[in-house]
N, C-alpha and C positions, 0 to 999 in steps of 0.2 A: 216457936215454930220455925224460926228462920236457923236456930242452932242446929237444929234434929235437921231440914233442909241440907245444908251446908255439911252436916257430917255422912249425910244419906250423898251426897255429891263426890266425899272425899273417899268414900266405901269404892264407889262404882269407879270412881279413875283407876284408883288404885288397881281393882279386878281389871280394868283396861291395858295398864302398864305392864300387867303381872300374863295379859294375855297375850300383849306383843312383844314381850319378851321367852313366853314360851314358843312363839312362831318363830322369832328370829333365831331362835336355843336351836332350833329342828333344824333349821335352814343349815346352822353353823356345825350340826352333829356330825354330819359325814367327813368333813375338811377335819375337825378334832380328833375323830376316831385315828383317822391316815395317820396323822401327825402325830400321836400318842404310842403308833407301831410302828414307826422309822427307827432306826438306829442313826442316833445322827453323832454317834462319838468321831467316824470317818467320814463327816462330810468334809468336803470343799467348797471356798464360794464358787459359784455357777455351775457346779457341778446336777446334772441333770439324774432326779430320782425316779425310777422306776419301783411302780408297787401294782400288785394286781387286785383288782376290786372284786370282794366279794355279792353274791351276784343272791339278793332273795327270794324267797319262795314263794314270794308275790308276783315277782315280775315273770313275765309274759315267757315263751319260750323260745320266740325270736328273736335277731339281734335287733330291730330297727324297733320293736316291740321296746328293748330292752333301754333302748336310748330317748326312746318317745315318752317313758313310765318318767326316767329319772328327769326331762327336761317338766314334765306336767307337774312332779311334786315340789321343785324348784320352786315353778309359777304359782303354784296354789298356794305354798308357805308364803312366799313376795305378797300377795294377793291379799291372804288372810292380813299381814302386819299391815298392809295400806286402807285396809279394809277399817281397823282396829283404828286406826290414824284418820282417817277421816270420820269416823265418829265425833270422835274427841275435838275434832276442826269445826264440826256442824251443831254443836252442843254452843246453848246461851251463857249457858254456868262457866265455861272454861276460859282461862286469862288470855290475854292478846299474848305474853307471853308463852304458855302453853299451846297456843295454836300455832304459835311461829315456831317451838320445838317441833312439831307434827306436820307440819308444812317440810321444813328442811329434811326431817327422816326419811319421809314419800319421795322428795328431791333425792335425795342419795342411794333411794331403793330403785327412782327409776334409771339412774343414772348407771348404776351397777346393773340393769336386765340390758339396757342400750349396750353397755359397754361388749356382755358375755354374749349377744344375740351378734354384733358386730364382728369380736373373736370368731365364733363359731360360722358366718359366713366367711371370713377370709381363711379360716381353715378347709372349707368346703370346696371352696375355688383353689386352695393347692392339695386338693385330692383326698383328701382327708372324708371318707364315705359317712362316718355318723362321729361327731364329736360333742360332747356336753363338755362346757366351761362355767366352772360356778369360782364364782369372787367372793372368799370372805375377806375380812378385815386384814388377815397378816399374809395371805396367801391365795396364789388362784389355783386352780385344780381343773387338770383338764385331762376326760375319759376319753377316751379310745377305743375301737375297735381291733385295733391290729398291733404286735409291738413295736416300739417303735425303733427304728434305727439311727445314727448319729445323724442323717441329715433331716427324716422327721421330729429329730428333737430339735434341729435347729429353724425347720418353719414353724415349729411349734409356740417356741421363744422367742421368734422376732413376730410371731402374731398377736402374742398378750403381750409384751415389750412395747409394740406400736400403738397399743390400743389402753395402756395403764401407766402408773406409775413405779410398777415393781419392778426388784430385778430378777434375772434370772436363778436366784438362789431360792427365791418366793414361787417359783412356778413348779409343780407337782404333776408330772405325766402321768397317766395312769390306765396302763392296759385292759378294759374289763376280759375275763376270761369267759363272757358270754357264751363265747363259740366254741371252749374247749372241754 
């Protein structure tokens, strides 16, 4: 009875592991896609990339619509993998070591919304009308409303700069063409 228990235990993590990993997949889809359609044979370090995002047939037909959709599915993806994590923390079955892995992951998931909610008001306050900043793992990405110019790319850059560990060759500008 305790064998069949324990592999009935080792089924369900698993599906646990295999579902916050499909959240975090989603989270990290849009930053991969970007980055899968740069040409990056002519970059330079700090060199500042413009790409314009494509805009789906889900989202709303407003701009502030447009940047409220992408910041909500942001949260709901974070959400759902914390969500996934605290199961697995409140579970009698799971090792003090597995719980401390799932302690630390919710740690670094809140620590990356702190960071991007932070960005995106100091981008607010220099004028910047609707910005989303998403932090993956090698890169930040930060959407736009308007294109940006050589001195918007530089409060751009000293906004995630101050507020992370990257540099500015990690930072990905990104115009949506919501309004066009």
């Amino acid at each position: 009875m305790k064998k069949a228990k324990k592999g009935k235990t080792q089924i369900t993590l698993a599906i646990m592991v295999v579902a916050l990993a499909a959240a975090v997949g989603l989270n990290m889809k849009y930053s991969a896609e970007q980055e899968n359609s740069l040409n990056t044979s002519s970059k330079y370090l700090g060199q500042a990339e413009y790409v314009n995002a494509e805009v789906s047939s889900e989202v709303k037909d407003t701009e502030e619509d447009y940047f409220k959709t992408l910041r909500s599915e942001r949260n709901k993806t974070r959400q759902d993998a914390i969500d996934t994590l605290e199961e697995i923390i409140d579970r009698t079955d799971v090792t003090d070591e597995e719980k401390k892995s799932a302690i630390d992951k919710i740690t670094v998931l809140t620590e990356t919304a702190e960071k991007e909610a932070s960005i995106e008001t100091v981008l607010k306050a220099k004028g910047f009308k609707n910005a989303v900043v998403v932090i993956g793992e090698k890169d930040v990405n930060v959407i736009i409303d308007t294109e940006p110019d050589s001195a918007a790319t530089l409060q751009i850059q000293d906004a995630v700069l101050s507020k992370t560990d990257f540099t500015t060759a990690d930072i990905k500008i990104i115009a949506s063409n919501e309004n066009s």
